[in-house]
C-alpha positions in Angstrom: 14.4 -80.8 -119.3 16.1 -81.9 -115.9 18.6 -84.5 -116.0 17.9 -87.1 -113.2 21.1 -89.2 -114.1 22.0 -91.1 -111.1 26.0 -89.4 -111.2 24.2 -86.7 -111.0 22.5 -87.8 -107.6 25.6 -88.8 -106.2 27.3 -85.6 -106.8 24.4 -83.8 -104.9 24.3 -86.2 -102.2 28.1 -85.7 -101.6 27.9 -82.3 -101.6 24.4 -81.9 -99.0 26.6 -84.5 -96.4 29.5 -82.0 -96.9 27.4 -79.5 -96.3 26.2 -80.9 -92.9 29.7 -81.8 -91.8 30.9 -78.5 -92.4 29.6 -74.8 -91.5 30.7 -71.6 -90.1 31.1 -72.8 -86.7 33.6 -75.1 -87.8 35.6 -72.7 -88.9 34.8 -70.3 -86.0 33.9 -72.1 -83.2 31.3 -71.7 -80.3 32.8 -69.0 -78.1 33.9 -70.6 -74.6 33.4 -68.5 -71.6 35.2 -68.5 -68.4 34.6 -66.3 -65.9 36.3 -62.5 -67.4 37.7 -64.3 -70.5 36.0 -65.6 -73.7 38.1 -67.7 -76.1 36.9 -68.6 -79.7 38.4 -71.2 -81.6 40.0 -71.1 -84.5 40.6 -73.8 -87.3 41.1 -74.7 -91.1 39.2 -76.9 -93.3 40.3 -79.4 -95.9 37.9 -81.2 -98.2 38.0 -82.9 -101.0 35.3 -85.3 -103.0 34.3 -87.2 -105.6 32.0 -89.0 -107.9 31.4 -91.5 -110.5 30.0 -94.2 -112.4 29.6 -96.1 -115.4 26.2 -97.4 -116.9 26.5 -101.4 -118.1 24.9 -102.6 -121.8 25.2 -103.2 -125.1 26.9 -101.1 -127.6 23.2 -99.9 -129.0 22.6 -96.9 -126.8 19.4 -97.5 -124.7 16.9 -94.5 -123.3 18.3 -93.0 -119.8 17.3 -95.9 -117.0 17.3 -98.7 -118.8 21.2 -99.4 -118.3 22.6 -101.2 -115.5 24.3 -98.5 -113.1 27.0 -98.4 -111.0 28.6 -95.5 -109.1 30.2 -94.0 -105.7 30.9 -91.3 -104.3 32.8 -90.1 -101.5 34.4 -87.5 -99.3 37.1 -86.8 -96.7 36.9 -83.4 -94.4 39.9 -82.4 -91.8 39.4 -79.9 -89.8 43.1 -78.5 -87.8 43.0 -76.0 -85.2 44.8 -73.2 -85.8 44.1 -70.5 -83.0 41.9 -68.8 -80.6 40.8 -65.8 -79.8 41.2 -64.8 -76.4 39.2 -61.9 -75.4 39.3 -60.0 -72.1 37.3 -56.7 -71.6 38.3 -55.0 -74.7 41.6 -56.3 -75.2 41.7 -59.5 -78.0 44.7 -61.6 -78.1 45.3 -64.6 -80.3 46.6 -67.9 -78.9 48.3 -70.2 -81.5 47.9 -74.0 -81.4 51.4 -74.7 -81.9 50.9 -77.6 -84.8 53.9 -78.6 -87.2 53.6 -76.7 -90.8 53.2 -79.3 -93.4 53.3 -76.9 -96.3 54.6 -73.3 -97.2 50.7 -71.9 -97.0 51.0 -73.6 -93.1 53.7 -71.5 -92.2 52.3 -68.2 -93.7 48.9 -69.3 -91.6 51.0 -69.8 -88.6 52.6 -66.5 -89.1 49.1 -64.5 -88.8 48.8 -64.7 -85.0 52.4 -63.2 -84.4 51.2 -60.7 -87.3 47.9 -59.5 -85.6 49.2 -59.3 -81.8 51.8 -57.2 -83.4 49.4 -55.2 -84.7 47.1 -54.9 -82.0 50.2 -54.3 -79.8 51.3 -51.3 -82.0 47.6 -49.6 -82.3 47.3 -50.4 -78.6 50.9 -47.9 -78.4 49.7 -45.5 -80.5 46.3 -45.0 -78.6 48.0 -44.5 -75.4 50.8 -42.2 -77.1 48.0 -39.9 -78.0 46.1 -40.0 -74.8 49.6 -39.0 -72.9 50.0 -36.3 -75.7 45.7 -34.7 -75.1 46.1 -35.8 -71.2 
């Protein structure tokens, strides 16, 4: 038997707007292209909801319905941008949005851009190492 309480509703209502606020070109944005280069961009979501609601009566418990109700729900999304990707040819570089770190998992996520081009950088070394070494 489904269970067509009206919290229940509002919960699923909440969640399908949430849904339509945020996808996976929030998170990844639309590549921008100009001219050689393409950048992507880069950000982090926060969400957070809830729901709720009381049905109004006497003490003696009625059938589902026949209660007053009353209930809200509600959501907040922020999206930050973090970075983008800036490609050229074949080469992929990542260009931080310099934003203030409000929290230790900030800083680490600040960190990653640094960490990746130091990467890439290195790999990029290595490759051309070998290539002197065959050539």
């Amino acid at each position: 038997m489904e269970n067509n309480h009206p919290v229940n509703e509002l919960m699923a209502e909440t969640i399908r707007r949430i849904r339509e606020a945020v996808d996976a070109n929030t998170v990844v944005g639309e590549p921008i292209v100009a001219g050689e280069i393409t950048l992507v961009p880069v950000s982090k979501i926060s969400f957070g909801f809830g729901t709720g609601g009381s049905e109004f009566g006497g003490k003696a418990p009625k059938p589902l319905g026949e209660n007053p109700f009353g209930g809200g729900g509600g959501a907040g999304v922020k999206v930050t941008p973090v970075c983008f990707l800036v490609v050229n040819g074949t080469s992929v570089k990542v260009l931080a949005v310099d934003a203030a770190p409000e929290t230790s998992l900030d800083r680490v996520v600040d960190m990653i851009p640094d960490v990746v081009n130091k990467i890439t950088g290195l790999m990029e070394e290595k490759k051309a190492k070998k290539q002197e070494a065959e050539g």
